[in-house]
C-alpha positions in Angstrom: -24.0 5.5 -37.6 -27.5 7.7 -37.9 -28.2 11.1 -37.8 -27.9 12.9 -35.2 -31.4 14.2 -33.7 -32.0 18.3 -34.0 -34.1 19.8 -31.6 -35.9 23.2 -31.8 -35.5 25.2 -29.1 -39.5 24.4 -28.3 -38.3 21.3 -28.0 -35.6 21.4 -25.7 -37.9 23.9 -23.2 -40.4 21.4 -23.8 -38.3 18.4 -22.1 -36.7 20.6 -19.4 -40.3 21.5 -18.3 -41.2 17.9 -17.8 -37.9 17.6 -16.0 -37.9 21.0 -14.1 -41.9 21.9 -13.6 -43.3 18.2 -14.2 -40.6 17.0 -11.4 -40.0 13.8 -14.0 -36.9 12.2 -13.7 -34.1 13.1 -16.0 -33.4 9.2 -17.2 -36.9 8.9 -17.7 -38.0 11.8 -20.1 -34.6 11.1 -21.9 -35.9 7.4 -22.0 -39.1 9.4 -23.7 -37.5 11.5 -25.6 -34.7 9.3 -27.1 -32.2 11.7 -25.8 -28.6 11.2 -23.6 -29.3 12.4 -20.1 -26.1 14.4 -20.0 -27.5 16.6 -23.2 -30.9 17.0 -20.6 -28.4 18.1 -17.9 -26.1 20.8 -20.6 -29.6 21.8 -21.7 -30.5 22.5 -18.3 -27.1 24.6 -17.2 -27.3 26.7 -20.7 -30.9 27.4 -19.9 -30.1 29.0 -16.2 -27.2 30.6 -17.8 -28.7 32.2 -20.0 -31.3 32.7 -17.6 -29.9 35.3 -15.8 -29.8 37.6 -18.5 -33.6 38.0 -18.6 -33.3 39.3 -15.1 -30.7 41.8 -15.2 -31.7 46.0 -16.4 -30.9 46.4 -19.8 -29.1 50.2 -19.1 -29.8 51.3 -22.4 -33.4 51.3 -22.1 -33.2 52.9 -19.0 -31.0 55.9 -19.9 -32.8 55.9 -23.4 -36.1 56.8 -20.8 -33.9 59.3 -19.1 -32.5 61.6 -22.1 -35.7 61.4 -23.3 -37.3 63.0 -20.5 -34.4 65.5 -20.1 -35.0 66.4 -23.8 -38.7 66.8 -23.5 -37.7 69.5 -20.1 -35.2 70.8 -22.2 -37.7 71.3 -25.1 -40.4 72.6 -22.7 -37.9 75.4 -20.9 -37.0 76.8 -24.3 -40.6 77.0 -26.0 -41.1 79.2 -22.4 -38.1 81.1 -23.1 -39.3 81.9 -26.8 -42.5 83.2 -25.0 -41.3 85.2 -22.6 -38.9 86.6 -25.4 -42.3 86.9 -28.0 -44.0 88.8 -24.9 -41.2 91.2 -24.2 -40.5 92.5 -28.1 -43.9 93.1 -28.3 -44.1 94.9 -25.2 -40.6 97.0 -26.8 -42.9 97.6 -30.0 -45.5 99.1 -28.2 -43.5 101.2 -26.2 -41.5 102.9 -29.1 -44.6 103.4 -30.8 -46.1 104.9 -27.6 -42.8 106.6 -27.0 -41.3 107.3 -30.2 -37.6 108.9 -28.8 -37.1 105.8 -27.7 -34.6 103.6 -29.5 
């Protein structure tokens, strides 16, 4: 008995394309390929299986998006805050100097 055959992933795509795109037959590209049709038809299932995971929202880049947004407003309401707080000592410091019973 041989080896068995190893194909590459590019290779498998490869002959599900003619199958699936080119509208080949499936005994005829296996014919090509020297491959069983069954292996075309559990390439073909895996492929759509795993298919469906390109289409679904990976969550975590999503809420990765989110906090960082919340963190930028978060970051951008306390550098105002430190302003506002700058603005006010200074204004304190000018009015004990201009009022100097003040404590």
């Amino acid at each position: 008995m041989g080896r068995r055959k190893r194909y590459t992933s590019e290779e498998k795509i490869k002959i599900l394309r003619e199958v699936l795109e080119d509208g080949k037959s499936i005994s005829s590209v296996a014919e090509t390929y020297g491959v069983h049709p069954n292996q075309i038809m559990n390439w073909r299932k895996q492929l759509f299986e795993g298919g469906q995971q390109v289409f679904q929202i990976k969550r975590s880049d999503i809420s990765e998006k989110a906090i960082e947004k919340q963190t930028k407003a978060l970051e951008d309401k306390l550098r105002h805050k430190d302003n506002v707080i700058a603005e006010l000592a200074q204004e304190l410091l000018e009015l004990k100097k201009k009022y100097p019973g003040l404590k």
